[in-house]
C-alpha atoms as an extended CHARMM CRD file, in Angstrom:
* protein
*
        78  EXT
         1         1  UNK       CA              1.9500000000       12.7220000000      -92.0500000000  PROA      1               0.0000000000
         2         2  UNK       CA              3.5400000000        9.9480000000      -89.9110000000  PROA      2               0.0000000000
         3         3  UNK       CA              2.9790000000       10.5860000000      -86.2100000000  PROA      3               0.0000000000
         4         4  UNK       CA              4.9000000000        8.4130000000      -83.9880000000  PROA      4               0.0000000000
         5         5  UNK       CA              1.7700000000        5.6960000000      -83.1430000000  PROA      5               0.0000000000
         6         6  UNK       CA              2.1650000000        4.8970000000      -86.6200000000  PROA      6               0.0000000000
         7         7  UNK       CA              5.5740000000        4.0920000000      -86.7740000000  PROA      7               0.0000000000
         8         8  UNK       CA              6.9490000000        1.4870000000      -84.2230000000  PROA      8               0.0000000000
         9         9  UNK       CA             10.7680000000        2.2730000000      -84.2350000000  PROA      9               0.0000000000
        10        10  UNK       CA              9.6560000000        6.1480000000      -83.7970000000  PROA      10              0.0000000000
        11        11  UNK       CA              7.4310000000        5.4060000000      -80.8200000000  PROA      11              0.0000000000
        12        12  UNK       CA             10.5970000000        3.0410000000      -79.0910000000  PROA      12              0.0000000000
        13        13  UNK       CA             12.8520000000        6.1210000000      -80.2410000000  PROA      13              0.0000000000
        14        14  UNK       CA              9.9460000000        8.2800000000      -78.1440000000  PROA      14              0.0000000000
        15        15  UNK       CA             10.0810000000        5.9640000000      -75.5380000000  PROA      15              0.0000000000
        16        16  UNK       CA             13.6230000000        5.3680000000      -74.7830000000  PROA      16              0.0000000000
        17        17  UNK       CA             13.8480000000        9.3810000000      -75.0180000000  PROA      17              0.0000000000
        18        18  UNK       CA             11.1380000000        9.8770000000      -72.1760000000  PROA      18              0.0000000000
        19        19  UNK       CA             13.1040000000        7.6010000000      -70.0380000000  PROA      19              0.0000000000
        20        20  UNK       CA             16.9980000000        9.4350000000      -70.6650000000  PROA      20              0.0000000000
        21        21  UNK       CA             14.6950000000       12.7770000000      -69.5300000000  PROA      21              0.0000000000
        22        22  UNK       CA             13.5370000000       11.1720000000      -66.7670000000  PROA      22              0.0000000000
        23        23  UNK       CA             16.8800000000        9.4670000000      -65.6370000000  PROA      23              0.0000000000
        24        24  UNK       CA             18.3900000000       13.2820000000      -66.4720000000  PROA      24              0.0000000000
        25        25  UNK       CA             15.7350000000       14.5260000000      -64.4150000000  PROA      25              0.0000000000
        26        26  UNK       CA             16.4030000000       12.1730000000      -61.2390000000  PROA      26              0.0000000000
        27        27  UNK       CA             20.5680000000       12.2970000000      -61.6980000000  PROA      27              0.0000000000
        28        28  UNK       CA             20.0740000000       16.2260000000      -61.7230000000  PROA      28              0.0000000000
        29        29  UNK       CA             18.0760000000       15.7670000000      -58.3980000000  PROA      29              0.0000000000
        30        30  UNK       CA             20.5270000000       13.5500000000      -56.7170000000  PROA      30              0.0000000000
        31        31  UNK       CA             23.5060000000       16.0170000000      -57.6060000000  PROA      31              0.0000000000
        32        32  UNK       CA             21.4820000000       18.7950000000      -56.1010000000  PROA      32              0.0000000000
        33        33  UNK       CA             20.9700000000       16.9990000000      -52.7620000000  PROA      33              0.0000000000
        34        34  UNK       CA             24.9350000000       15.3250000000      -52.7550000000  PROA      34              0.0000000000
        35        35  UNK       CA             26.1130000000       19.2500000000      -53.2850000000  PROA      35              0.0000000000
        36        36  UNK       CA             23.8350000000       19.9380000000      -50.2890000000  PROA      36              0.0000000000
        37        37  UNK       CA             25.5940000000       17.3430000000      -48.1930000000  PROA      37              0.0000000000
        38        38  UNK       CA             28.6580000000       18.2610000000      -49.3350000000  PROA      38              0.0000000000
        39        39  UNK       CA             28.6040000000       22.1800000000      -48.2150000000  PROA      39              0.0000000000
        40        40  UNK       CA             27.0870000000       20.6560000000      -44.7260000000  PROA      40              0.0000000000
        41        41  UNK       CA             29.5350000000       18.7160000000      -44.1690000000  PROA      41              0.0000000000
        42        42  UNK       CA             32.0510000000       21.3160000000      -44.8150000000  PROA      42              0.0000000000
        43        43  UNK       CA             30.6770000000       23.9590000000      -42.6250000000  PROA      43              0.0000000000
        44        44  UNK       CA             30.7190000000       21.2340000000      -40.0660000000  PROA      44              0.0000000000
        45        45  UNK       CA             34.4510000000       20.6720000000      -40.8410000000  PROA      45              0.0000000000
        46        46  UNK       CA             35.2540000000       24.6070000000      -40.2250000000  PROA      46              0.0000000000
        47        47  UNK       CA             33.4240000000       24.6090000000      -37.0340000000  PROA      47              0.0000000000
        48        48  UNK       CA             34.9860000000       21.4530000000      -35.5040000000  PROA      48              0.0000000000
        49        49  UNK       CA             38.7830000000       22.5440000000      -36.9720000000  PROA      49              0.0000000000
        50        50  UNK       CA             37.5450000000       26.5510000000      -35.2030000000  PROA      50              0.0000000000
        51        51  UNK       CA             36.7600000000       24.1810000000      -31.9410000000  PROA      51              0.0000000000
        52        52  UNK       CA             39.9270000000       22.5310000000      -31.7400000000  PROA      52              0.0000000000
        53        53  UNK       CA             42.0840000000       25.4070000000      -32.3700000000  PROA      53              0.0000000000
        54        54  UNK       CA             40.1620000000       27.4120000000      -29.6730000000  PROA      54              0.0000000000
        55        55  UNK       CA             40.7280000000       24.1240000000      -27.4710000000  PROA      55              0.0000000000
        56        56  UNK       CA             44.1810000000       24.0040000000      -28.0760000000  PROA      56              0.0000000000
        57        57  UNK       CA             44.7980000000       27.4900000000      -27.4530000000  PROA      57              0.0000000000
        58        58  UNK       CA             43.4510000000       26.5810000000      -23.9980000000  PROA      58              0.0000000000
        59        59  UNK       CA             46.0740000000       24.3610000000      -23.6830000000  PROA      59              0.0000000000
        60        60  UNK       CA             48.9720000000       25.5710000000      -21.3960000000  PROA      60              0.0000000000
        61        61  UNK       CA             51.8950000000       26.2680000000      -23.3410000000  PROA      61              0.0000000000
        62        62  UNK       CA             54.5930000000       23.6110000000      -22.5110000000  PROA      62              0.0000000000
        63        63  UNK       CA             57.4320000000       24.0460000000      -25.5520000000  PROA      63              0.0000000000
        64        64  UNK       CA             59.0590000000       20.4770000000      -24.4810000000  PROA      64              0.0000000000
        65        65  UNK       CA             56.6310000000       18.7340000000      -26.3880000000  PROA      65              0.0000000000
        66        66  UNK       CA             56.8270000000       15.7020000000      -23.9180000000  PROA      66              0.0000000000
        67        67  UNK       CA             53.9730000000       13.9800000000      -22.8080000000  PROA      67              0.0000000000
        68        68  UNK       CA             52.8190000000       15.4380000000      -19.0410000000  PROA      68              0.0000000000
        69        69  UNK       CA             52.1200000000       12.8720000000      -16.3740000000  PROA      69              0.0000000000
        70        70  UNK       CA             48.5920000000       12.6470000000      -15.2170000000  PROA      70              0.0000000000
        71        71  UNK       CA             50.1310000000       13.0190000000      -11.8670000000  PROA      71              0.0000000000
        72        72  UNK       CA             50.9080000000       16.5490000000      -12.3840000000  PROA      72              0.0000000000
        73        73  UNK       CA             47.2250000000       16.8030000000      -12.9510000000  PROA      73              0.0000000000
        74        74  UNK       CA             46.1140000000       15.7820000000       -9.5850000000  PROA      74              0.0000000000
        75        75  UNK       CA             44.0560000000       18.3120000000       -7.5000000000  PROA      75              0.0000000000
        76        76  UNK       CA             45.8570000000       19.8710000000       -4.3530000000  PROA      76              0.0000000000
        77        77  UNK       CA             44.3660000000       17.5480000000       -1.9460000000  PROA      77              0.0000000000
        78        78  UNK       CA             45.8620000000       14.4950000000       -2.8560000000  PROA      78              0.0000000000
């Protein structure tokens, strides 16, 4: 019975296998941790579009759609 030790292109085919499972093994681990990322960044995405519409819907309604002066938004005292 031939085991791989005896049998040089068997032990390279062993070899070059160990390392695919390996690579496999690391790609599978970097997938894992981009998905992470990925659903993170997301859920940071919702909140900061749920911030800005809650922002704008502080904003006073003005229908013109022309740009106010930043005079209009000086304090009484002036």
């Amino acid at each position: 019975m031939s085991t791989a030790h005896d049998d040089p292109s068997l032990a390279e085919t062993d070899r070059r296998l160990t390392e695919l499972e390996i690579k496999a093994s690391f790609s599978e681990d970097l997938i894992d941790h981009l998905n992470e990322a990925v659903v993170r960044q997301q859920q940071q995405i919702e909140l900061l579009m749920r911030e800005l519409r809650q922002l704008r819907d502080q904003l006073p309604n003005d229908s013109s759609g022309t740009p106010r002066s930043l005079r209009d938004e000086l304090p009484p005292h002036y």
